[in-house]
C-alpha positions in Angstrom: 0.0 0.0 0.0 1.3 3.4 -0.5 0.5 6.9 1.1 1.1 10.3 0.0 2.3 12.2 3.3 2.9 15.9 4.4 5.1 16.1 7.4 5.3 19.0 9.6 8.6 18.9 11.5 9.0 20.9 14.8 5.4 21.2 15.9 4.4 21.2 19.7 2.7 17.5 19.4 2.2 14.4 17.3 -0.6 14.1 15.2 -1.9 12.6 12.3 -4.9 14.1 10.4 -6.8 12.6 7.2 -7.3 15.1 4.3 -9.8 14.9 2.2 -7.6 13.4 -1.0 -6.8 10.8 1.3 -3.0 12.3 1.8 -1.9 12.0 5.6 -0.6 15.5 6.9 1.3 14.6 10.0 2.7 16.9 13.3 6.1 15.5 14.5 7.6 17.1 17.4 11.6 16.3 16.1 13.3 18.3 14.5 14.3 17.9 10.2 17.5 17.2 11.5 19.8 14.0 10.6 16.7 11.7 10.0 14.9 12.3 13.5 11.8 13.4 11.8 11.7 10.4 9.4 12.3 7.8 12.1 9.5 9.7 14.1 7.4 9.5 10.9 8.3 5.7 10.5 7.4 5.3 14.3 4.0 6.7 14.2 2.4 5.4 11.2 3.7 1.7 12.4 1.3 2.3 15.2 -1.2 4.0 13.5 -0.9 1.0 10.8 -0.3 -1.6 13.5 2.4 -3.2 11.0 6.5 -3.3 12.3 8.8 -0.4 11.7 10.5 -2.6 9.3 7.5 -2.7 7.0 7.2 0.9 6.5 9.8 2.3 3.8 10.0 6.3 2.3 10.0 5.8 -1.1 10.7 9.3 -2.5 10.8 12.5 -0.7 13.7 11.4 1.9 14.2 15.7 2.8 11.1 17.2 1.4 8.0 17.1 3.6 5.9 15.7 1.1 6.4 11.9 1.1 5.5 8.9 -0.8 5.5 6.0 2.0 5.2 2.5 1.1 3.6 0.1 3.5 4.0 -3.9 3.6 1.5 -5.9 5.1 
């Protein structure tokens, strides 16, 4: 399965909200810094997905904050 994500580093707390196009915009509190916001990004949606972290890869958009995220099942 894959998701389209919007990730909005720095913010005061996590949260993950559903747009309308289906797209995932998602609040992580780390920083853009050395890959702390994509390992917070990989950590939530694991949970959110209930898969492991190894199941969850970022296919493009490794430094932007719009993602393309590719979940195994």
């Amino acid at each position: 399965m894959q998701q389209r994500v919007k990730v909005k580093p720095n913010s005061k707390q996590q949260k993950i909200t559903e747009e309308t196009d289906g797209s995932l915009t998602i609040r992580l509190k780390s920083p853009p810094v050395d890959g702390k916001a994509n390992e917070e990004l990989i950590k939530l949606l694991a949970k959110k997905f209930d898969v492991p972290k190894s199941c969850i890869h970022i296919k493009s958009g490794l430094s932007s904050r719009n993602k393309l995220i590719e979940i195994d099942s």
